[in-house]
FIROTI-769270 format. One record per residue (C-alpha): residue in three letters; x, y, z. Coordinates in steps of 0.5 Angstrom, whole numbers, padded with zeros to 4 digits. Each point is the difference from the previous one (the first is absolute). Layout:
<recs>
REC   residuo    east   north      up
REC       ALA       X       Y       Z
...
</recs>
This chain:
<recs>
REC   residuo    east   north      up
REC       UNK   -0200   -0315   -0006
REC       UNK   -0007    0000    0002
REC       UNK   -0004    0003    0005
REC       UNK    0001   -0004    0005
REC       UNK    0007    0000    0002
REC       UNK    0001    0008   -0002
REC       UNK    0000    0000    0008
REC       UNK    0005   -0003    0001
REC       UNK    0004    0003   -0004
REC       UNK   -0002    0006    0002
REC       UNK    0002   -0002    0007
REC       UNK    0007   -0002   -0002
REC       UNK    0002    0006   -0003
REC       UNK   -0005    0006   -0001
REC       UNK   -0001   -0001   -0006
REC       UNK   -0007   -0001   -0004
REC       UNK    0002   -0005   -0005
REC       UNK   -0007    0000   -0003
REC       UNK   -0004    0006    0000
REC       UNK   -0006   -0001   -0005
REC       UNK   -0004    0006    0002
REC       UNK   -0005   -0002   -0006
REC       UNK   -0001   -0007    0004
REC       UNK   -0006    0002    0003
REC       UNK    0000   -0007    0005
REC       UNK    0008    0002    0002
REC       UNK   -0002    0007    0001
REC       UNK   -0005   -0002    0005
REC       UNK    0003   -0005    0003
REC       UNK    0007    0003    0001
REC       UNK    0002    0006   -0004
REC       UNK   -0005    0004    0004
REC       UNK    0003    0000    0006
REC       UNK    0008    0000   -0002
REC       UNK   -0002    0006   -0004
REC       UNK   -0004    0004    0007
REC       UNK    0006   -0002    0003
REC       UNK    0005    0003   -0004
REC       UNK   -0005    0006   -0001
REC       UNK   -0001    0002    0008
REC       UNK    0008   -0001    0000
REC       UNK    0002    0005   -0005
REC       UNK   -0005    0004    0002
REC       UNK    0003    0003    0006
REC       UNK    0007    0000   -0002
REC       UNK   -0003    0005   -0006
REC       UNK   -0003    0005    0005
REC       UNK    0007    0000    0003
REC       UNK    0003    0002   -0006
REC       UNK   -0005    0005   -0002
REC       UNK    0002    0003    0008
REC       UNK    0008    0000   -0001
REC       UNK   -0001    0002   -0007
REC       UNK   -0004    0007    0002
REC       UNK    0002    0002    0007
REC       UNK    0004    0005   -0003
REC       UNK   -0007    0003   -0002
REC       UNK   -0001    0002    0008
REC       UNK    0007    0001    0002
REC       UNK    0001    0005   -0004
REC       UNK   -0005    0004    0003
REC       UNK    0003    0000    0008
REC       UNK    0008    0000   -0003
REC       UNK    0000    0007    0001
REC       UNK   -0003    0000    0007
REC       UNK    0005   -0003    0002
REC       UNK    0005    0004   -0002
REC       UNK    0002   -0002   -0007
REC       UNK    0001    0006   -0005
REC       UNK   -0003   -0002   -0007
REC       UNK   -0002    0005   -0005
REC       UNK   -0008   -0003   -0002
REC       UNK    0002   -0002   -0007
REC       UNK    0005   -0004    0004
REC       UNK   -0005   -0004    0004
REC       UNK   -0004   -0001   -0006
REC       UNK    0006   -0004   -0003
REC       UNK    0001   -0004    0006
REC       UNK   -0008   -0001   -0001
REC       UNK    0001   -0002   -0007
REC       UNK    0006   -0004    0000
REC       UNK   -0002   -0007    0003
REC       UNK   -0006    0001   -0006
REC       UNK    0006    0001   -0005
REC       UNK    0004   -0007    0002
REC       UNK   -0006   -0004    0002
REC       UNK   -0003    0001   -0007
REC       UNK    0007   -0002   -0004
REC       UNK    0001   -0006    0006
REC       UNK   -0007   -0002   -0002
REC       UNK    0003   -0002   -0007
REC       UNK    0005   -0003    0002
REC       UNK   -0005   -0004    0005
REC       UNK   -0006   -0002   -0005
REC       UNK    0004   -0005   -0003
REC       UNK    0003   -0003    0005
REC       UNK   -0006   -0005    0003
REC       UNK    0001   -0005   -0005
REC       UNK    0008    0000   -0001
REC       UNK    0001    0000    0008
REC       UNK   -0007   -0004    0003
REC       UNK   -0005    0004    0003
REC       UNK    0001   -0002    0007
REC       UNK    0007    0002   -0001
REC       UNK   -0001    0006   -0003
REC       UNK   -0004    0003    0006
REC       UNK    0004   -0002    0006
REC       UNK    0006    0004   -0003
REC       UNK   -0003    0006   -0002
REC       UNK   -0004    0000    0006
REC       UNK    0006    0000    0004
REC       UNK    0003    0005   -0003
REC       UNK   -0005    0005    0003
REC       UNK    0004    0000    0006
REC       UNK    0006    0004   -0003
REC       UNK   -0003    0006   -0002
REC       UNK   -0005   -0001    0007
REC       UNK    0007    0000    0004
REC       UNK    0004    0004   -0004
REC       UNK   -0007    0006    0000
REC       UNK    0000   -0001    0009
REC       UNK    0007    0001    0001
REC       UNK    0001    0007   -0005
REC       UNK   -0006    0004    0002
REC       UNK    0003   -0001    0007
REC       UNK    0005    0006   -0002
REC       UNK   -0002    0006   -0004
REC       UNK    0008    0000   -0002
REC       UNK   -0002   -0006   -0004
REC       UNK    0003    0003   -0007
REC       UNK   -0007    0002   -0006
REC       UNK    0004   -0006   -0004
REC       UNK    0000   -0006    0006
REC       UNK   -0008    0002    0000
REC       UNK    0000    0000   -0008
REC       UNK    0004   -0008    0000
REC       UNK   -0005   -0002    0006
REC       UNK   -0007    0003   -0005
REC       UNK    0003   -0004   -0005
REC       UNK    0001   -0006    0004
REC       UNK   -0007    0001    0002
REC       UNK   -0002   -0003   -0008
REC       UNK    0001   -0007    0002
REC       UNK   -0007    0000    0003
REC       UNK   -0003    0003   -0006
REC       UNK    0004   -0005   -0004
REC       UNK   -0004   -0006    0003
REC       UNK   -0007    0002   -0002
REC       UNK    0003   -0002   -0008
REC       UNK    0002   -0007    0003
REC       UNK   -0006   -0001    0004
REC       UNK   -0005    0002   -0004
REC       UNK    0003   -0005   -0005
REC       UNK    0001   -0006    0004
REC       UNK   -0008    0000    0003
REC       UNK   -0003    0001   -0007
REC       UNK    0004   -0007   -0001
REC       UNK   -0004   -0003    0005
REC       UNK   -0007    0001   -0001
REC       UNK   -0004   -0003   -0007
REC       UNK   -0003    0006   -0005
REC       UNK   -0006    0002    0003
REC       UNK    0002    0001    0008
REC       UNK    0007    0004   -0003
REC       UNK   -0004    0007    0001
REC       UNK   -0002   -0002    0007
REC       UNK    0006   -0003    0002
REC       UNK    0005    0006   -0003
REC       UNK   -0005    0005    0002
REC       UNK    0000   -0003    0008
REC       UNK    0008   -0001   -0001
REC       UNK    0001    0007   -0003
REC       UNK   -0005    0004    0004
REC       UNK    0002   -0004    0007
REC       UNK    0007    0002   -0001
REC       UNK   -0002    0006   -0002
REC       UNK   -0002    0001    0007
REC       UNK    0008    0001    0002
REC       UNK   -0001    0007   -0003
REC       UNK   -0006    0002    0005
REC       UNK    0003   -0004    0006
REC       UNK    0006    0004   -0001
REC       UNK   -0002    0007    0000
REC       UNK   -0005   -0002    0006
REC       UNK    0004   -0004    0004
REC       UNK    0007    0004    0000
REC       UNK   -0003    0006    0002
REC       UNK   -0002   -0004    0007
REC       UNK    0007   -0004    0001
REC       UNK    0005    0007   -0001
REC       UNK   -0004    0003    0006
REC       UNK    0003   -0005    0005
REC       UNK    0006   -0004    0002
REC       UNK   -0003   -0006   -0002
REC       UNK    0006   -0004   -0001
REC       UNK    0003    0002    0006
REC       UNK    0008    0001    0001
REC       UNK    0001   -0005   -0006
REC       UNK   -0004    0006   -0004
REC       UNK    0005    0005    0001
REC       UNK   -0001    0007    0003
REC       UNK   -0006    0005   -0002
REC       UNK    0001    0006   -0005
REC       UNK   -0002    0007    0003
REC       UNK   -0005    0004   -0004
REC       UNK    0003    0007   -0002
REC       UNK   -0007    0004    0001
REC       UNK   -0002    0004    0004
REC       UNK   -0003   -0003    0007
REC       UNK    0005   -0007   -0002
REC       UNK   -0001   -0008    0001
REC       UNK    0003   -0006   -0002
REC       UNK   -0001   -0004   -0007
REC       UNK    0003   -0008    0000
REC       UNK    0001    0002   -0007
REC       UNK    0002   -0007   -0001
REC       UNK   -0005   -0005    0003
REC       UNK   -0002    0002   -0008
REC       UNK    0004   -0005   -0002
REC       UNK    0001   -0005    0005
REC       UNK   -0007   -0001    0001
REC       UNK    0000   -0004   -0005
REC       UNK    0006   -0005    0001
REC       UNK   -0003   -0006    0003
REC       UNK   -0005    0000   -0004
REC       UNK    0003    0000   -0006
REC       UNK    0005   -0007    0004
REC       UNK   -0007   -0002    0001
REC       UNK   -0003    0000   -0007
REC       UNK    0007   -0003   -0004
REC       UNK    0000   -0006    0006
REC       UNK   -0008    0000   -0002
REC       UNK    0002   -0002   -0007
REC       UNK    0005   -0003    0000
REC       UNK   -0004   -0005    0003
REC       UNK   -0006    0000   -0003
REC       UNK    0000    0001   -0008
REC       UNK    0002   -0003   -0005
REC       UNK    0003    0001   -0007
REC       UNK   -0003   -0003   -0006
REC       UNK    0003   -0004   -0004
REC       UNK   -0004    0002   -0007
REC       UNK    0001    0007    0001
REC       UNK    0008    0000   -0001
REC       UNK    0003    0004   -0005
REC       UNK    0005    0003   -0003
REC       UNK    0001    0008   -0001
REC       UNK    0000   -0002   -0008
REC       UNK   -0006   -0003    0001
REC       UNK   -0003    0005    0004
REC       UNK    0002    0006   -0005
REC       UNK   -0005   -0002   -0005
REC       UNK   -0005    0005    0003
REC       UNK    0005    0005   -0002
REC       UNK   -0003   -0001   -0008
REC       UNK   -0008   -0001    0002
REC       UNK   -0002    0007    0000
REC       UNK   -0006   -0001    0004
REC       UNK    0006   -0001    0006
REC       UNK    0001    0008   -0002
REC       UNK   -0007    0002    0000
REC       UNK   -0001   -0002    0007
REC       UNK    0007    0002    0003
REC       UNK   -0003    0007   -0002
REC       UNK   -0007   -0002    0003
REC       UNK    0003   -0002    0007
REC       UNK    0004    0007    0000
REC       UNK   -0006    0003    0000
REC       UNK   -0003   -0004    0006
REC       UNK    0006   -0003    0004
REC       UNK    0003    0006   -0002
REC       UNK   -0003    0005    0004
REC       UNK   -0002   -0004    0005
REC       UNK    0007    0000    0002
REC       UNK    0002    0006   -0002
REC       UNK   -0006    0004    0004
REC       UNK    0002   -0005    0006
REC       UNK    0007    0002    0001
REC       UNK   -0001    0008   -0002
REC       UNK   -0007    0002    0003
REC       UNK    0003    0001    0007
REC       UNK    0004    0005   -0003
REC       UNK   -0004    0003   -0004
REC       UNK   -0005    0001    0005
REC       UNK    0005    0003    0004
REC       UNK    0002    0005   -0005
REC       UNK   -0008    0002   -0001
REC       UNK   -0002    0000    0006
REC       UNK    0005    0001    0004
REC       UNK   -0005    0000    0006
REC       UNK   -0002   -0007   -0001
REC       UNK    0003   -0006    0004
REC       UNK    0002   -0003   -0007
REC       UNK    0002   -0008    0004
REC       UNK   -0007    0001    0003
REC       UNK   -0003    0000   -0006
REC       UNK    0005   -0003   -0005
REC       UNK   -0002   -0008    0001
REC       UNK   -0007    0000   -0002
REC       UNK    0001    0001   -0008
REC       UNK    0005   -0005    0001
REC       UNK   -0005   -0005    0004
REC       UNK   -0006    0001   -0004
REC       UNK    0004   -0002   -0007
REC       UNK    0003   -0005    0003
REC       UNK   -0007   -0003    0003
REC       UNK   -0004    0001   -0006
REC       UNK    0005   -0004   -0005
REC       UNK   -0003   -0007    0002
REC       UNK   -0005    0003   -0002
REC       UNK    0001    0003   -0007
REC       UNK    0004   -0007   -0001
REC       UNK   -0008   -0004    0002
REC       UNK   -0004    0004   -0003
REC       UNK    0005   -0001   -0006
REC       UNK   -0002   -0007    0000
REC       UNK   -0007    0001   -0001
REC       UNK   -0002    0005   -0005
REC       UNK    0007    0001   -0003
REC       UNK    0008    0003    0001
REC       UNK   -0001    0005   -0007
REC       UNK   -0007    0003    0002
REC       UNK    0002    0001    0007
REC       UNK    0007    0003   -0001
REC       UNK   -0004    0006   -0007
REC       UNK   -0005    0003    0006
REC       UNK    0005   -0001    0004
REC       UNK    0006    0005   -0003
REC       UNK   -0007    0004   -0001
REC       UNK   -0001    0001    0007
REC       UNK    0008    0001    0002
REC       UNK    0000    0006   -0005
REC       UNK   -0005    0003    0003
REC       UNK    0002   -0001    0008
REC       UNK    0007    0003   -0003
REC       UNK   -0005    0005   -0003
REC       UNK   -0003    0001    0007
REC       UNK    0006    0000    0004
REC       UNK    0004    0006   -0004
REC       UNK   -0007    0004    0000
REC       UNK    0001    0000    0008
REC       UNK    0008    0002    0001
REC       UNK    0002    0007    0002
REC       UNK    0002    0005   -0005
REC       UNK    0005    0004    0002
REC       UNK    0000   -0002    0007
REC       UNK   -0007    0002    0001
REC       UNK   -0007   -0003    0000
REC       UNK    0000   -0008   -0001
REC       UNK   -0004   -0005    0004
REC       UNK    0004   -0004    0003
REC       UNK   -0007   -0005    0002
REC       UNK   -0001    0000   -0007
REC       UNK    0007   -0001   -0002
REC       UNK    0000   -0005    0004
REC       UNK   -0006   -0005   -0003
REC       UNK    0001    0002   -0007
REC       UNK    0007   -0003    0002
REC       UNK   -0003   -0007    0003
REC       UNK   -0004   -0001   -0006
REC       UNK    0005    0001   -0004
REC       UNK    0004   -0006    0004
REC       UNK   -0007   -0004    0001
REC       UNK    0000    0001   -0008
REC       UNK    0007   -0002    0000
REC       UNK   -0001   -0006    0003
REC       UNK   -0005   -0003   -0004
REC       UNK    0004    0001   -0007
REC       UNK    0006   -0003    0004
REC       UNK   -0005   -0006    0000
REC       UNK   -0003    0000   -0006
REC       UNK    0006    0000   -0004
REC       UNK    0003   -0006    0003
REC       UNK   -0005   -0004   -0002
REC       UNK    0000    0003   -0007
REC       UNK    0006   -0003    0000
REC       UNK    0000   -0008    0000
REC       UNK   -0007    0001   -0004
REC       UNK    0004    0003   -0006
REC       UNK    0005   -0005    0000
REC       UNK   -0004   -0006    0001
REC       UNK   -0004    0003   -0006
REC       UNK    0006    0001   -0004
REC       UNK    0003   -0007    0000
REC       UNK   -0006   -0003    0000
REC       UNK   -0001    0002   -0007
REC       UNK    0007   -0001   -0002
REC       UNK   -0001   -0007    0002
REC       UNK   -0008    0000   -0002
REC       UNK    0001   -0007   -0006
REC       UNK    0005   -0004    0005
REC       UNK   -0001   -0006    0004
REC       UNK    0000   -0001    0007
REC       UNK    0009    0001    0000
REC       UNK   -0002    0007   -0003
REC       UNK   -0005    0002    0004
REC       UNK    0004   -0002    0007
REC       UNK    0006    0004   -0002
REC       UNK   -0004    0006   -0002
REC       UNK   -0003    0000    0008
REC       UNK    0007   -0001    0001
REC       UNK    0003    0007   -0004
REC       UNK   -0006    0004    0002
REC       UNK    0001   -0001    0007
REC       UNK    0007    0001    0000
REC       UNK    0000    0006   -0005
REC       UNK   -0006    0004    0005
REC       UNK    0004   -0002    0005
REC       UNK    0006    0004   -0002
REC       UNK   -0004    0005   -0003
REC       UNK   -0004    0002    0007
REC       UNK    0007    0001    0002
REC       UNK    0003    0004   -0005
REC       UNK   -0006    0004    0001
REC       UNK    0000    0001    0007
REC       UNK    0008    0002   -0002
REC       UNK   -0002    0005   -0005
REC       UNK   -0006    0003    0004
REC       UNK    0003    0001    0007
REC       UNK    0006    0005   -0002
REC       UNK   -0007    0005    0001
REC       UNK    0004   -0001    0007
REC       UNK    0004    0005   -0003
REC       UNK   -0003    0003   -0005
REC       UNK   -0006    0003    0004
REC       UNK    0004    0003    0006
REC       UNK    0005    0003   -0006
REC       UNK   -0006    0003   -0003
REC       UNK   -0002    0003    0006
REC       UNK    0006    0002    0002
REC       UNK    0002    0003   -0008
REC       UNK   -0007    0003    0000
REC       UNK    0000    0004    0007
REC       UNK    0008    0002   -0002
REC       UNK   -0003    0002   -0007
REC       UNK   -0006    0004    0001
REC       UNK   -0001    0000    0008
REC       UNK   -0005   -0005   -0001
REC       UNK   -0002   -0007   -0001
REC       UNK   -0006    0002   -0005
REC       UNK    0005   -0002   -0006
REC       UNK    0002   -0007    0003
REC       UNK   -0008   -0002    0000
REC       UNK   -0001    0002   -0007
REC       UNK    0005   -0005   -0001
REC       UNK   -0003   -0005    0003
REC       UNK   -0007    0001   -0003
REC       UNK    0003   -0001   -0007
REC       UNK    0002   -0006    0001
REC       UNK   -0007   -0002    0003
REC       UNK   -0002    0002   -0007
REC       UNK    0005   -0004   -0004
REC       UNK   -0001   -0006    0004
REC       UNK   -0007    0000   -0001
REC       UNK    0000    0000   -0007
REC       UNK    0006   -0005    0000
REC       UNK   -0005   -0005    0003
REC       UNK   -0006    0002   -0004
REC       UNK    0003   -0002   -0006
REC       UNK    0004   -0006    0002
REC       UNK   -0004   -0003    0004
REC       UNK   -0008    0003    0002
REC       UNK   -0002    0002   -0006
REC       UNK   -0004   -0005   -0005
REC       UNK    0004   -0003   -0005
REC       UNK    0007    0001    0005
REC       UNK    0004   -0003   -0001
REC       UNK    0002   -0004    0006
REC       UNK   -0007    0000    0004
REC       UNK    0001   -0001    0008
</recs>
């Protein structure tokens, strides 16, 4: 087919029959613009599911002061689960783009999002609401962290190898933007009967001196929105009709090697990004118990998600393998700082200290998040190249064709792997603090793997001679 009448069958159907993205000519003429459209769509639908996927984060914090009795390892838990599910749902959505279409896909798990958003609204109205009720509710909550894996996946099919750090930084790093919205925005709305009588009745706070909370506009919040953004890409995305595949076909990844190394990669940057954003309201709480910990508890998650763009932009210039090395360097270092800040043994500690150590941290975090994505098409593109190195023009086309579809199920397979940090790291906290009194021991963990992931991405990637340079 020719580029001419690629728009007409895009019209017809929404599906992009020809989509040469090293046709310089047809990338400029039409390719860019189908691409910015269905990157702006996606966009707001990520940050959706980033908001449901860890609202739990700040729930958890006002549930015992409307009358819910929750041991703090049980709030842990609720706090942790939606990281446990979204990351296993994750696997399971990092295939699906080029079996179901890209726009297909998006519409359905968009829309999912209502069913733990209604399902949160209607349980936190009564404090009888049974631990196991809230436990299924927190799982439920991981189809927004499942989407990030499909979304990812379905960007990185749009734009040509160049422009994949930028656009996988902003789809990423935009959507990131649910996490700091959440823990900004839901502090405001349970404040006031936004929704009116349709809302339901506030909860009385048990403290001292009273009050009322709207506990559940924590979830009804983000209803007509969520409506919004599936009609929005049910309208205007596309699927694209070279990027279909099977599982079987997808399931290569599970044989190259270098789809491991930057699963482990991943879980250091994505990882932690998500897992501090969903454990550090409660851990400020349990450390400094004075503090407001919802006032506070956005920015690190803000900030991370802001700089993403820019770790994927800068990726682009000087190279995704040298900005993830000094990188890691520097995440070792915050975590170095933030572990030197806490209280010990209830005393001393400084919570400003504490508290920007941790931003660094998440700012760092960011950057990773998108100089290992762009790691990725780099690698593969790499690698079918050569295999395909000696071959006629048939070869090279499908060697393009091989590695844009195997980084694609890598990003997402990755972000599977590295978003169970979800759960891991409120678990950690958790353990530590049950263990020893303190989360000293949690962070020395982390610091381990800052180091690891450091030397993995020298050796395989940075270092002269390596073995895949990106």
């Amino acid at each position: 087919m020719s580029a001419g009448t690629a728009p007409a069958a895009t019209r017809a159907g929404r599906v992009l029959v020809r989509w040469d993205l090293e046709d310089r000519a047809f990338w400029e003429a039409e390719g860019k613009r189908i691409a910015t459209r269905n990157l702006w769509i996606s966009i707001p639908a990520l940050l959706l599911s980033f908001a449901v996927w860890m609202v739990w984060s700040v729930v958890v914090v006002r549930l015992p002061e409307v009358g819910f009795r929750y041991t703090t390892d049980q709030l842990f838990w609720l706090a942790a689960l939606p990281g446990l599910s979204g990351a296993t749902l994750r696997i399971f959505y990092s295939f699906m783009v080029p079996i179901v279409g890209g726009r297909m896909w998006t519409v359905l798990s968009t829309a999912s999002l209502l069913v733990p958003a209604i399902g949160m609204g209607l349980a936190v109205q009564d404090p009888k609401t049974s631990f196991q009720t809230m436990l299924l509710l927190a799982l439920l909550c991981g189809f927004g962290g499942g989407n990030f894996a499909s979304s990812m996946a379905n960007i990185s099919f749009f734009f040509p190898k160049e422009q994949k750090g930028t656009a996988l930084g902003l789809n990423a790093g935009l959507g990131n933007l649910g996490v700091s919205t959440m823990q900004f925005v839901v502090p405001l709305v349970i404040t006031a009967g936004v929704f009116g009588a349709l809302g339901g009745p506030p909860q009385q706070l048990v403290r001292p001196g009273g009050g009322q909370l709207w506990l559940q506009n924590a979830g009804f919040v983000w209803v007509p929105f969520v409506l919004a953004s599936t009609i929005a890409a049910w309208l205007g995305m596309n699927d694209i009709a070279s990027a279909k595949a099977s599982f079987r076909e997808q399931a290569v990844i599970f044989r190259r090697k270098h789809n491991w190394v930057m699963c482990w990669l991943y879980v250091g940057t994505f990882g932690s990004f998500i897992g501090y954003s969903a454990g550090l309201p409660l851990l400020i709480k349990s450390q400094f118990p004075g503090v407001d910990a919802v006032r506070y508890a956005f920015l690190g998650p803000l900030v991370g998600a802001l700089v993403r763009p820019v770790g994927g932009w800068l990726s682009d210039k000087v190279g995704g393998a040298r900005v993830t090395f000094w990188n890691f360097l520097a995440m070792a270092l915050a975590a170095a700082g933030v572990l030197a800040f806490l209280p010990r043994d209830g005393q001393g500690g400084s919570f400003p200290a504490f508290l920007g150590t941790f931003i660094l941290l998440f700012l760092t975090s960011g950057v990773g998040n998108g100089s290992t994505f762009r790691m990725i098409p780099v690698i593969f593109a790499t690698f079918h190249e050569r295999r395909s190195a000696g071959g006629g023009a048939e070869a090279i086309a499908q060697s393009r064709k091989d590695a844009a579809k195997e980084a694609a199920a890598v990003i997402g397979f990755s972000s599977a792997v590295a978003a169970y940090g979800a759960f891991f790291i409120p678990r950690a906290f958790g353990f530590s603090m049950s263990a020893t009194g303190s989360p000293a021991g949690a962070f020395l963990g982390f610091i381990a793997v800052y180091v690891s992931c450091l030397a993995l991405t020298w050796w395989f990637y940075s270092r002269r001679g390596a073995e895949a340079p990106c």
